[in-house]
mmCIF file as Biopython writes it, N, C-alpha, C and O atoms, coordinates in Angstrom:
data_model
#
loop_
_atom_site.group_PDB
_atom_site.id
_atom_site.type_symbol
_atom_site.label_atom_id
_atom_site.label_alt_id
_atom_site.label_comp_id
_atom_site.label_asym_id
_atom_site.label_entity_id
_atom_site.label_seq_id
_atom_site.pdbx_PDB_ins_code
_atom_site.Cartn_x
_atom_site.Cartn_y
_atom_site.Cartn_z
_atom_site.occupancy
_atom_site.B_iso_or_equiv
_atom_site.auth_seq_id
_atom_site.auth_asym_id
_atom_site.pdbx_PDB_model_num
ATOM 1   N N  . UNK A ? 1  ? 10.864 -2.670  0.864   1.0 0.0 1  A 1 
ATOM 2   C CA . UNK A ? 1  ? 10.785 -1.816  -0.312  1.0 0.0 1  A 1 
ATOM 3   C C  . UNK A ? 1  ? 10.306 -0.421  0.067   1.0 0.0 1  A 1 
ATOM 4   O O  . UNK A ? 1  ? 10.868 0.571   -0.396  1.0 0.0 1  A 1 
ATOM 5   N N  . UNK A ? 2  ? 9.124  -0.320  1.026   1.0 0.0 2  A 1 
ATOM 6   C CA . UNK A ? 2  ? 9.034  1.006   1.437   1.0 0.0 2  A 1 
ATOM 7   C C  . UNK A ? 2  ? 9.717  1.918   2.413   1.0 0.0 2  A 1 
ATOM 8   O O  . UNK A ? 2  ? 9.359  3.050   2.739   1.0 0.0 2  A 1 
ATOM 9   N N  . UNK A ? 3  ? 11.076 1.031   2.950   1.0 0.0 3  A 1 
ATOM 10  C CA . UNK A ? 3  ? 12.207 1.946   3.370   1.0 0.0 3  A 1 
ATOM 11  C C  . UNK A ? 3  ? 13.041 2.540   2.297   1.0 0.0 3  A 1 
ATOM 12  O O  . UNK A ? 3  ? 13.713 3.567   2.393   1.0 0.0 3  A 1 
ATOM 13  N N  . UNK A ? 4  ? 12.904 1.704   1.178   1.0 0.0 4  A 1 
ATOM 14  C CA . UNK A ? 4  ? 13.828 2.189   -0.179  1.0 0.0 4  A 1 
ATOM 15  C C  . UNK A ? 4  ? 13.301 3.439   -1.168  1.0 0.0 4  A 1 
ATOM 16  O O  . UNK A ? 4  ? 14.051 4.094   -1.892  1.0 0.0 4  A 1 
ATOM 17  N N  . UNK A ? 5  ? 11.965 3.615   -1.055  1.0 0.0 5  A 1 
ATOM 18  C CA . UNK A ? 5  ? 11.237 4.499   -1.306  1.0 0.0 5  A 1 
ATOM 19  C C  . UNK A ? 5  ? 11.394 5.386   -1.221  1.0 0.0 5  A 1 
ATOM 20  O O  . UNK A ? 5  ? 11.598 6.141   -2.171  1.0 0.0 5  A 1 
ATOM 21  N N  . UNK A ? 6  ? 11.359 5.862   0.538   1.0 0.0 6  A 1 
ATOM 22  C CA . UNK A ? 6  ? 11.393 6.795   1.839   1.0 0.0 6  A 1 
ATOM 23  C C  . UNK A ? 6  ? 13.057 7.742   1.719   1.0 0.0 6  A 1 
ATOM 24  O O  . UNK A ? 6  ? 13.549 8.854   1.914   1.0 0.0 6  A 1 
ATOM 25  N N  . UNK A ? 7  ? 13.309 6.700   1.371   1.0 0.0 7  A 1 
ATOM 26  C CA . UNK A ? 7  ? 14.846 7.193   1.077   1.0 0.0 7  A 1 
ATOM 27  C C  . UNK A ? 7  ? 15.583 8.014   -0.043  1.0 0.0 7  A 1 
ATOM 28  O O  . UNK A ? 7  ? 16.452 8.876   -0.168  1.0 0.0 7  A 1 
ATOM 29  N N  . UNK A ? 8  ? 14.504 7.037   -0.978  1.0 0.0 8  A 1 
ATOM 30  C CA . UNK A ? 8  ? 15.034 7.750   -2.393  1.0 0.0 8  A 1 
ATOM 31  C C  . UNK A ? 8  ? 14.225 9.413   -2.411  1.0 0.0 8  A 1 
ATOM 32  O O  . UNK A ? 8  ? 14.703 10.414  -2.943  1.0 0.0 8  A 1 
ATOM 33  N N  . UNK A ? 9  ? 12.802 9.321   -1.616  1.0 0.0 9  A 1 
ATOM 34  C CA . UNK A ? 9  ? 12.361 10.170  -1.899  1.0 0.0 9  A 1 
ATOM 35  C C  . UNK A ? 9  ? 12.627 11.558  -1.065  1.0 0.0 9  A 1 
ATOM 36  O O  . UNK A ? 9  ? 12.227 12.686  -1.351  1.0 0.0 9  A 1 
ATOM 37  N N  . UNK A ? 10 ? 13.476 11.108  0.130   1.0 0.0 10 A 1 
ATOM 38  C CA . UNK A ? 10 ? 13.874 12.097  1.199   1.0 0.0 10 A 1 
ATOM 39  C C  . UNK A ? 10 ? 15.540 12.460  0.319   1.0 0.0 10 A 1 
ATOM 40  O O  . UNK A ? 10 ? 16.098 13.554  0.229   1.0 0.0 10 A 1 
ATOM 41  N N  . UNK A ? 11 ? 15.820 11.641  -0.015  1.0 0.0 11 A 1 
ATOM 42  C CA . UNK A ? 11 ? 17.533 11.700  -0.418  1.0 0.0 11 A 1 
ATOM 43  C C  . UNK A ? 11 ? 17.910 11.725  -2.237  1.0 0.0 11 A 1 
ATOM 44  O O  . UNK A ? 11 ? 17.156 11.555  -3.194  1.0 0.0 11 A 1 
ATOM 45  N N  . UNK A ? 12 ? 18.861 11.909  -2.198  1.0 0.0 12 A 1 
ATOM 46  C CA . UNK A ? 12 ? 19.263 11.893  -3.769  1.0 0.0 12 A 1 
ATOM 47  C C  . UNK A ? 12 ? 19.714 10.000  -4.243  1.0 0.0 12 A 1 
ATOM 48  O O  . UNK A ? 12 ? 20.221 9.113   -3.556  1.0 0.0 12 A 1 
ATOM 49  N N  . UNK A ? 13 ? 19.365 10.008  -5.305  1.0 0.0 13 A 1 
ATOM 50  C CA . UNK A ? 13 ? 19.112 8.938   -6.071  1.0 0.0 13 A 1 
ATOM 51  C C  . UNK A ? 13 ? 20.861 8.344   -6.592  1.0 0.0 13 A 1 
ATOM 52  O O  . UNK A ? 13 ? 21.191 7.219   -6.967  1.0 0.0 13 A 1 
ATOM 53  N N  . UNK A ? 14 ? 21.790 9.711   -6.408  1.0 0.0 14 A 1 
ATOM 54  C CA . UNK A ? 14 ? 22.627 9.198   -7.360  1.0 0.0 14 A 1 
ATOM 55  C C  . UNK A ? 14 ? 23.711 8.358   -6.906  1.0 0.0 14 A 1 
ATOM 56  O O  . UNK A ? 14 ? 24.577 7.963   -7.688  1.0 0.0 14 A 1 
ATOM 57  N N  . UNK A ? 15 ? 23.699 7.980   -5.311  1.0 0.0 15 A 1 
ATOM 58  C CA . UNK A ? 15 ? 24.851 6.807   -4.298  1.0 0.0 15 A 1 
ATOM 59  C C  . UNK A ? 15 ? 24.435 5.561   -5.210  1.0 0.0 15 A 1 
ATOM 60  O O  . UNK A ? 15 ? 25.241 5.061   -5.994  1.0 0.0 15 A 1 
ATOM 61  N N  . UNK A ? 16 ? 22.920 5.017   -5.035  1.0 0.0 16 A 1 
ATOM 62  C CA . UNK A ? 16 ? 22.781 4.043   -6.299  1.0 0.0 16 A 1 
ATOM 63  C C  . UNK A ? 16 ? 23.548 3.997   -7.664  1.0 0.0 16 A 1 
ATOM 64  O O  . UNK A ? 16 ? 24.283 3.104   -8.087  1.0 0.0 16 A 1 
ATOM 65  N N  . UNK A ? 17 ? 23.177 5.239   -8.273  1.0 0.0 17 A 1 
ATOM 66  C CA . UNK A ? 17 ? 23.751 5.443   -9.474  1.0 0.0 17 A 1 
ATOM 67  C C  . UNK A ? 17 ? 25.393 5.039   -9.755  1.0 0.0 17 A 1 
ATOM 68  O O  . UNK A ? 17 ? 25.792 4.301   -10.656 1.0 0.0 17 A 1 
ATOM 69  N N  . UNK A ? 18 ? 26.137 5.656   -8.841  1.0 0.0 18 A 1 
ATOM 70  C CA . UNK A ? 18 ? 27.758 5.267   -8.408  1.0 0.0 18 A 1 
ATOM 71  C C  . UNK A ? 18 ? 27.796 3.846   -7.827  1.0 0.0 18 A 1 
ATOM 72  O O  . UNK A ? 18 ? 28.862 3.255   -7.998  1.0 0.0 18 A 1 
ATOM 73  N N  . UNK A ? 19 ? 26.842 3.201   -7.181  1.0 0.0 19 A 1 
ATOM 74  C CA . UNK A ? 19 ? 27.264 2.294   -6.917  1.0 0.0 19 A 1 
ATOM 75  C C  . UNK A ? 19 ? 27.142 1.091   -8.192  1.0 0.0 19 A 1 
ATOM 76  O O  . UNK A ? 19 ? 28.018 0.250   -8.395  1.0 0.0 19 A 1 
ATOM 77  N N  . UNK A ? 20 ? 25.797 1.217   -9.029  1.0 0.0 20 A 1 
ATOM 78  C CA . UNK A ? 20 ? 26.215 0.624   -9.962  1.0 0.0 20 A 1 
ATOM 79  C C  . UNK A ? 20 ? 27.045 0.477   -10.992 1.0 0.0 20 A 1 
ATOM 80  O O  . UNK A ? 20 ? 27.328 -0.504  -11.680 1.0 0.0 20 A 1 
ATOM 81  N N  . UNK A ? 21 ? 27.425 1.680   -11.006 1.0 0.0 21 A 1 
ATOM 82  C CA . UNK A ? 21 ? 28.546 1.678   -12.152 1.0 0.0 21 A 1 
ATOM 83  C C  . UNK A ? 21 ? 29.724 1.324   -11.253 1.0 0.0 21 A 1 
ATOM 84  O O  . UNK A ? 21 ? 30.139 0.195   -11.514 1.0 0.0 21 A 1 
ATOM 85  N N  . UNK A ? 22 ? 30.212 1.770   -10.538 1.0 0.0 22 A 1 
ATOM 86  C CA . UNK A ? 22 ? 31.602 0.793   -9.583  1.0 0.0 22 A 1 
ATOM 87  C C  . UNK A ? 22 ? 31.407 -0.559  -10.050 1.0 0.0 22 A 1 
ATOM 88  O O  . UNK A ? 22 ? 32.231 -1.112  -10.779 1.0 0.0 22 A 1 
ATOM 89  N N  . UNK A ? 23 ? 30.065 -1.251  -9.552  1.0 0.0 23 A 1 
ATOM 90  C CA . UNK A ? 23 ? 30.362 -2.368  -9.808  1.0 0.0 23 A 1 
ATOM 91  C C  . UNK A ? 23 ? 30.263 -3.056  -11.165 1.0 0.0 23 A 1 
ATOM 92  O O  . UNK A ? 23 ? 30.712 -4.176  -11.406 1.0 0.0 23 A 1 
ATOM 93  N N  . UNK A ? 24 ? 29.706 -2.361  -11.915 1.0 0.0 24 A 1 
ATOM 94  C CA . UNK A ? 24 ? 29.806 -2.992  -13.256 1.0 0.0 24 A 1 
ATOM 95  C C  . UNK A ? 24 ? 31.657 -2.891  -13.465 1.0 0.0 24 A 1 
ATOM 96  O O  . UNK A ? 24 ? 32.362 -3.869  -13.712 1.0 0.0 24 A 1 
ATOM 97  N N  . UNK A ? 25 ? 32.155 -1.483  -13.294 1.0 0.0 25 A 1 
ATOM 98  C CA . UNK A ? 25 ? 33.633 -1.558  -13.892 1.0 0.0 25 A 1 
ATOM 99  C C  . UNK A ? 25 ? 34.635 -2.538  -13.137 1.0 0.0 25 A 1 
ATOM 100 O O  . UNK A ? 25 ? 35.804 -2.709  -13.482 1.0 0.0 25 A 1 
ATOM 101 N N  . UNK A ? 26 ? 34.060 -3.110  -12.139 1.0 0.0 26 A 1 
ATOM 102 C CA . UNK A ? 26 ? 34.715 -4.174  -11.253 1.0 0.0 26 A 1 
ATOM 103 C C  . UNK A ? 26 ? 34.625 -5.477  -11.742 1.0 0.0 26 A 1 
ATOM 104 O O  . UNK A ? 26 ? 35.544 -6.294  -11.677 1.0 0.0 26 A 1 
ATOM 105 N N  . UNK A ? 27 ? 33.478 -5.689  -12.252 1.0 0.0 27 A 1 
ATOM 106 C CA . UNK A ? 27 ? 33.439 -7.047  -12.549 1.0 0.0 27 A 1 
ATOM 107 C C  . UNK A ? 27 ? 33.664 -6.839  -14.070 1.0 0.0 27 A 1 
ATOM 108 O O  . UNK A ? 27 ? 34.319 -7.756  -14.566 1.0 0.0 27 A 1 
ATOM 109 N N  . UNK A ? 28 ? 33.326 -5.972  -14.842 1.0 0.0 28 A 1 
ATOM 110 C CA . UNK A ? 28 ? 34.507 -6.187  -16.052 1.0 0.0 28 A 1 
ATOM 111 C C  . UNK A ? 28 ? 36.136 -6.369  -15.809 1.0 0.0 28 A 1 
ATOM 112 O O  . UNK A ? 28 ? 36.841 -7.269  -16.264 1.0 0.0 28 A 1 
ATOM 113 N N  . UNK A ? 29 ? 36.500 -5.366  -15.042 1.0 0.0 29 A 1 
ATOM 114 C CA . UNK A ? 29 ? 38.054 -5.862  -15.082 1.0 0.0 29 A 1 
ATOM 115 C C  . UNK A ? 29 ? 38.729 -7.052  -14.531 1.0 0.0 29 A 1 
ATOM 116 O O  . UNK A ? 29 ? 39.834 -7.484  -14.859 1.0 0.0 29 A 1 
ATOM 117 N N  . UNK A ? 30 ? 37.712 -7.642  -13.427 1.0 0.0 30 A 1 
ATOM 118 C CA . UNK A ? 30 ? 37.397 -9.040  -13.146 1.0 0.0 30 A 1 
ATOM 119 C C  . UNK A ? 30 ? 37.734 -10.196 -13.957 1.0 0.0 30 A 1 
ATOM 120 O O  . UNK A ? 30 ? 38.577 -11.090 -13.895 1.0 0.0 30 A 1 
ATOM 121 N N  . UNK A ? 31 ? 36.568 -9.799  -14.920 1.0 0.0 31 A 1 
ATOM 122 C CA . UNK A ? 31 ? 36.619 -10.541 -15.891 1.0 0.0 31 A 1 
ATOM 123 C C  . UNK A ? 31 ? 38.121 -10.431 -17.339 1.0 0.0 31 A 1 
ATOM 124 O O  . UNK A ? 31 ? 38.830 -11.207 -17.979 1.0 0.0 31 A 1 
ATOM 125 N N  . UNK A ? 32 ? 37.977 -9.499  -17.251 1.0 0.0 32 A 1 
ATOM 126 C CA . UNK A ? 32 ? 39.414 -9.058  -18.179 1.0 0.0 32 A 1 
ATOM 127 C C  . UNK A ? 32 ? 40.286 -9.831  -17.612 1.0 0.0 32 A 1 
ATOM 128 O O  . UNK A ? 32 ? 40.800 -10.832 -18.112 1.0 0.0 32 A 1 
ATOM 129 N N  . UNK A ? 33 ? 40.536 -9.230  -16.192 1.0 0.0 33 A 1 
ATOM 130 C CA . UNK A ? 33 ? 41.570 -10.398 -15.718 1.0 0.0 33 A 1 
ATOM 131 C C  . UNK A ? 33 ? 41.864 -12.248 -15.683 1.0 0.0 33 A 1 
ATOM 132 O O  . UNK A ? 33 ? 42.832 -12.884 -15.267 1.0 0.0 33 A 1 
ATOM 133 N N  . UNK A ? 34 ? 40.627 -12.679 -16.283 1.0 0.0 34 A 1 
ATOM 134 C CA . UNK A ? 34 ? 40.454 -13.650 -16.013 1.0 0.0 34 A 1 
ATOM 135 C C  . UNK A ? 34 ? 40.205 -14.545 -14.730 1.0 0.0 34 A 1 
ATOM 136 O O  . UNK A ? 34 ? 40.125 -15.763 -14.578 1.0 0.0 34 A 1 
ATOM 137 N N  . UNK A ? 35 ? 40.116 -13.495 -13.887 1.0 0.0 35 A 1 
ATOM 138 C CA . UNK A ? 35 ? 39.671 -13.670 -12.276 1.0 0.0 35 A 1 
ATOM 139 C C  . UNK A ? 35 ? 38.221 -14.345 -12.279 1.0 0.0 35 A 1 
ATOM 140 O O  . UNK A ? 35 ? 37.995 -15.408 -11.701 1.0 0.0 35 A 1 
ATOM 141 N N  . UNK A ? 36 ? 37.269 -13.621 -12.985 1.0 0.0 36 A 1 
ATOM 142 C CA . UNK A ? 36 ? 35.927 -14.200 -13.233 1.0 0.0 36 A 1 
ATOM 143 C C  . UNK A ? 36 ? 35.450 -14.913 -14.717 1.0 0.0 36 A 1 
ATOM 144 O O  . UNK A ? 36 ? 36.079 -14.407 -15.646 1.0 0.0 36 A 1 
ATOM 145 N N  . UNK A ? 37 ? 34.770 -15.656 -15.025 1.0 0.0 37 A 1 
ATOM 146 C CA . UNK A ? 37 ? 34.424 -16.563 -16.037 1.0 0.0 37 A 1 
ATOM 147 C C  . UNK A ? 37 ? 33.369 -15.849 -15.957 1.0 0.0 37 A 1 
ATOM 148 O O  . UNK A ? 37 ? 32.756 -15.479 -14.956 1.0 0.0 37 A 1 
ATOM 149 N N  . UNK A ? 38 ? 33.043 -15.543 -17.778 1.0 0.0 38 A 1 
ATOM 150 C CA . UNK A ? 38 ? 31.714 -14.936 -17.904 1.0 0.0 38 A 1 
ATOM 151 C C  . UNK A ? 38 ? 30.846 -16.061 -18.423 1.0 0.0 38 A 1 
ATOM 152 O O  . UNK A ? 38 ? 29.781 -15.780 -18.973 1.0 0.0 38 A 1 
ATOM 153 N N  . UNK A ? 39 ? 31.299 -17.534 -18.259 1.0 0.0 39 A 1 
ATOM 154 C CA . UNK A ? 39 ? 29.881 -18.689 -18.207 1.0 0.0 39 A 1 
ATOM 155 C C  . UNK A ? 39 ? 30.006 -19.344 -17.069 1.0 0.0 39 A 1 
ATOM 156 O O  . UNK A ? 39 ? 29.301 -20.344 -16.938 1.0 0.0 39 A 1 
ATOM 157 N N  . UNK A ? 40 ? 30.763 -19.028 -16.154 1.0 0.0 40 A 1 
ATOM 158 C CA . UNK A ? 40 ? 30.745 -19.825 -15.173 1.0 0.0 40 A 1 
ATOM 159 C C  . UNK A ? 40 ? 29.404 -20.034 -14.257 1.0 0.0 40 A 1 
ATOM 160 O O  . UNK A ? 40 ? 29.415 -20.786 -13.282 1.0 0.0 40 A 1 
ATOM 161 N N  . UNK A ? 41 ? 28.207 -19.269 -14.680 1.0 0.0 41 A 1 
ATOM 162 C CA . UNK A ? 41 ? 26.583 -20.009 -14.600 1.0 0.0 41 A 1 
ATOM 163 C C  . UNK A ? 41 ? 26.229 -21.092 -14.824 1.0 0.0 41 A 1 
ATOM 164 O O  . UNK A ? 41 ? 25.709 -21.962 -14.126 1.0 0.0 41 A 1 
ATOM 165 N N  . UNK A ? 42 ? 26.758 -20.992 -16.652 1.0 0.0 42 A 1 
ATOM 166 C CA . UNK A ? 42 ? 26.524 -22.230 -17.300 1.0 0.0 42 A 1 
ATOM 167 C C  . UNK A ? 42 ? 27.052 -23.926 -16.856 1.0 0.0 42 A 1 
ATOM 168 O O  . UNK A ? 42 ? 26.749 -25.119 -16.879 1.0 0.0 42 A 1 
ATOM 169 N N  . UNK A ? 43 ? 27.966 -23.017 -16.497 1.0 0.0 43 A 1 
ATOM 170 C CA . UNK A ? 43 ? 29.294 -24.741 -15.794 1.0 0.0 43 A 1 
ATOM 171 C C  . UNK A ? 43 ? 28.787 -24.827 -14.398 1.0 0.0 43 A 1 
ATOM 172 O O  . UNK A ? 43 ? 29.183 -25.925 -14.004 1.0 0.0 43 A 1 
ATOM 173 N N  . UNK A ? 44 ? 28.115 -24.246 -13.432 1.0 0.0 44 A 1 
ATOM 174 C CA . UNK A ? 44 ? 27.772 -24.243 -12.398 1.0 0.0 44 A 1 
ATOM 175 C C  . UNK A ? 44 ? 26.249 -25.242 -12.052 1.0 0.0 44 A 1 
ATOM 176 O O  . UNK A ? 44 ? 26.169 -25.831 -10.974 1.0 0.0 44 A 1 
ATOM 177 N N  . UNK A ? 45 ? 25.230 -25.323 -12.982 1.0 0.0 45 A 1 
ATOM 178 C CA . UNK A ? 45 ? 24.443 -26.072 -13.086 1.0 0.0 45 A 1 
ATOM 179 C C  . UNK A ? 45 ? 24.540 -27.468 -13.627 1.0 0.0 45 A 1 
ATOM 180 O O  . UNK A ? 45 ? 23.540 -28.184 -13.671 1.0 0.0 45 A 1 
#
């Protein structure tokens, strides 16, 4: 955690920022596609 720190605090914050949103719009269209199950948690236990 205190390399993640070091980083954020030497560097800009916003590669995180892009990377979460990539992946949110990935696994929605994922899911749109029916590629991913949005209970497949539930069926997994």
């Amino acid at each position: 955690m205190n390399s993640f720190m070091k980083f954020i605090s030497t560097k800009s914050f916003m590669p995180f920022v892009w990377y979460r949103i990539a992946l949110g719009i990935v696994i929605i269209v994922l899911v749109s596609m029916g590629v991913l199950s949005p209970h497949a948690a539930e069926s997994a236990g």
